[in-house]
N, C-alpha and C positions, 0 to 999 in steps of 0.2 A: 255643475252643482247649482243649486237654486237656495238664495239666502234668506232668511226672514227679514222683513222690512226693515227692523231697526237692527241697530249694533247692541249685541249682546255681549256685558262687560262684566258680570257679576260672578263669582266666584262661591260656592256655598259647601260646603264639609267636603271634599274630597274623598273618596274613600273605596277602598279593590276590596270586591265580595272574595267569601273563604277560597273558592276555588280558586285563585289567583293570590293570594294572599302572598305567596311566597314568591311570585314569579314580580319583581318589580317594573318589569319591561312590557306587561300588558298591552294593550294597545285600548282597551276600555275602562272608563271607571260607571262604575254602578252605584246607583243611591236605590236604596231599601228599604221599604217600611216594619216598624216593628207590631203591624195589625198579623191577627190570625188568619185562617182561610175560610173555619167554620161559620157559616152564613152570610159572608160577607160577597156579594156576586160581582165583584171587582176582581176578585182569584179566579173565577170559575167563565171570564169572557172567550178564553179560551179551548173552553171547550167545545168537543164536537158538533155539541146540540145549538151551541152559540153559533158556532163558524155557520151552520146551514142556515140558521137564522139571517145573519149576516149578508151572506151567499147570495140569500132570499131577495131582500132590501134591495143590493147591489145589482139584482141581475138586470131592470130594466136599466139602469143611465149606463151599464157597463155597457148592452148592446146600444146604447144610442152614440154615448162619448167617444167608444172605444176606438175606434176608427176616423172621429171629426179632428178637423184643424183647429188644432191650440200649438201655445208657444211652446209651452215645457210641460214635462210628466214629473212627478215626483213619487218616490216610493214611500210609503210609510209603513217602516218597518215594523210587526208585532217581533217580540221574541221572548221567550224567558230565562230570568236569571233564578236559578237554587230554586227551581218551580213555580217564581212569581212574575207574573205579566208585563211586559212592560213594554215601552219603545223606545226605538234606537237612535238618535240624532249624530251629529255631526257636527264639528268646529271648523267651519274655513279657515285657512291658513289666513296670517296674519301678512303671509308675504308674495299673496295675490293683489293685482293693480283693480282699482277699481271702489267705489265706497261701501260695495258686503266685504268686504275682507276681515274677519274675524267672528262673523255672523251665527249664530247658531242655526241648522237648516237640517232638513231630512236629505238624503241622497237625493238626487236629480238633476235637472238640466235642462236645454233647450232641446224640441226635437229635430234631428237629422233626416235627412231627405232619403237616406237608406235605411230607416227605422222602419218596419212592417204596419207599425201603428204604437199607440199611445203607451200601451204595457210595456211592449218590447224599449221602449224610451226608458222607460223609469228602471226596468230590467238592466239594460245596459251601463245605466249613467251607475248605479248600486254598484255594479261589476270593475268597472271604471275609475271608482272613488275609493273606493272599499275591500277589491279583492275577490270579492263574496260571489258566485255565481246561484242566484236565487231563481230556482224552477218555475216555470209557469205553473206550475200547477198548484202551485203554495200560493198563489192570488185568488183571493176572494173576490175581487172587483174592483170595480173604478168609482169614484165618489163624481156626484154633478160637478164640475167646472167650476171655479173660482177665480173671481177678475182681479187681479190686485191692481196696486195704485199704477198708472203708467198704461195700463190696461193689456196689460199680461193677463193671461188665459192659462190658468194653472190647472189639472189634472192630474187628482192624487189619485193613486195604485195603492190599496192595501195588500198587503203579503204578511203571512206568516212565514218567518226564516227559522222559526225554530228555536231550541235550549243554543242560550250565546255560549254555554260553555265545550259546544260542540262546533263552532263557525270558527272558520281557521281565515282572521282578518288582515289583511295584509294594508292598512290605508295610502293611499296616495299622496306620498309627505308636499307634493307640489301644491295639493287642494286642500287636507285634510289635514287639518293640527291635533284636534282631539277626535275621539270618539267617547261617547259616553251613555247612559239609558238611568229611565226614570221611570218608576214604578207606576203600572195603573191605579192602584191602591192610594199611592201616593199623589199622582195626579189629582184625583177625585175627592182629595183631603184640601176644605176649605181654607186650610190652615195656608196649603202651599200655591194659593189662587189669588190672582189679584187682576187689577183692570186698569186701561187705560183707557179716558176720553179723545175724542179728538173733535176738536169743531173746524167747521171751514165759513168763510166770511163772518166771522162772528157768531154762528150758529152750531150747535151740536149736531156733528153729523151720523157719529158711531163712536161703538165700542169694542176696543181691542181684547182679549183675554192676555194674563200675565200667568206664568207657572215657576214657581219658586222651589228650593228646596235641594237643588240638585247643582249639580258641582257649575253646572249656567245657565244665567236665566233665560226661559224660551219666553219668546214675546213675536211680534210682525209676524208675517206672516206663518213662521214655521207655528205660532202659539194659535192662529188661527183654521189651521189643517188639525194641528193635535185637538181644539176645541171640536171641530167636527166628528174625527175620529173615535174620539171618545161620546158623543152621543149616538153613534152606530152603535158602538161594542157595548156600552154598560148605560144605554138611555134610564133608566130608574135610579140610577145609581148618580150622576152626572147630573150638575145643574152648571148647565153653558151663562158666561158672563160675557157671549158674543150676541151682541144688538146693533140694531140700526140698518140702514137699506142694504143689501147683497144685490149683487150682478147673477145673473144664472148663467 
């Protein structure tokens, strides 16, 4: 599993959409906007005519990255809940060694020497953490490389997994504390957006994205894939609060 930078500690409405309502032992909680779908092209990223667009975007760095040596792959789950868009995160367990332990983070990991390449990484690690066997063919692509601090080489895999209220999750209590998903709609809401500076030697070096709203705040690095993410899927829609020099 691959953590975001910082410790994500924040806690915001808790709440199990209808389909679950009754079932207390969920293994997801869901946060849901109360916007419409008419005109709003936040609902509609999923669809067919998006994913080819998408598809489109993605097909050169998929053929360049797919195959190159990086540390870790990470999956970035699309799915929908009650037909609304959203992605899927992950709480590491609180009673992993190490200082992500309780991190907010997308499924992932380091890659393995028997991994075929980079999808196959982020495929496996999703399976591994989560239970979920997510098809190759529900990947759109691979996004360019991202260097985080330490100088990890991250390669996010977007995948559509589909309506969560169809994915039978099993999480892996050893890695996995929560599971939880946060609306595209809601993402894209200024309201639930915020930012962090960071300088080095005294100077402003960059800008982190904050996402708010949902039962944990995503921030470090997981808030910086979902910033990317989201200027793929709904670029018009999306005003990124990621600045300052990136690594390719």
């Amino acid at each position: 599993m691959l953590p975001a930078l910082c410790r994500a500690h924040q806690r915001l409405k808790p709440a199990l959409p209808r389909w679950c309502a009754s079932a207390a032992s969920s293994p997801v909680t869901t946060e849901r906007t109360e916007g419409t779908r008419h005109g709003d092209p936040t609902w509609s990223c999923l669809s067919p005519e998006n994913e080819r667009r998408c598809r489109g975007v993605l097909e050169a760095p998929t053929n360049r990255y797919r195959a190159s040596k990086a540390t870790a792959a990470v999956l970035v789950p699309l799915c929908t809940v009650a037909g609304e868009p959203a992605f899927l995160y992950t709480l590491r367990s609180t009673e992993l060694r190490g200082k992500h332990k309780g991190d907010v983070s997308f499924p992932g990991g380091k890659c393995d020497p028997s991994d075929r390449d980079l999808v196959h990484t982020a495929l496996r690690e999703a399976h591994e953490e989560l239970g979920v066997q997510v098809k190759e063919a529900t990947v759109w692509g691979v996004m360019k490389p991202f260097t985080a601090l330490g100088g990890m080489v991250v390669v996010p895999v977007v995948a559509n997994i589909g309506p969560l209220e169809s994915l039978s999750l099993t999480p892996n209590s050893n890695e996995v504390e929560d599971v939880f998903t946060l609306s595209i709609p809601q993402l894209c809401s200024e309201r639930n957006q915020g930012y962090t500076h960071f300088r080095m030697q005294g100077r402003y070096a960059y800008t982190v994205p904050v996402f708010f709203g949902g039962t944990h705040k995503v921030w470090g690095l997981t808030a910086v894939l979902t910033d990317l993410a989201l200027k793929l899927l709904v670029p018009n829609a999306y005003r990124s609060r990621l600045s300052g020099p990136q690594k390719p």
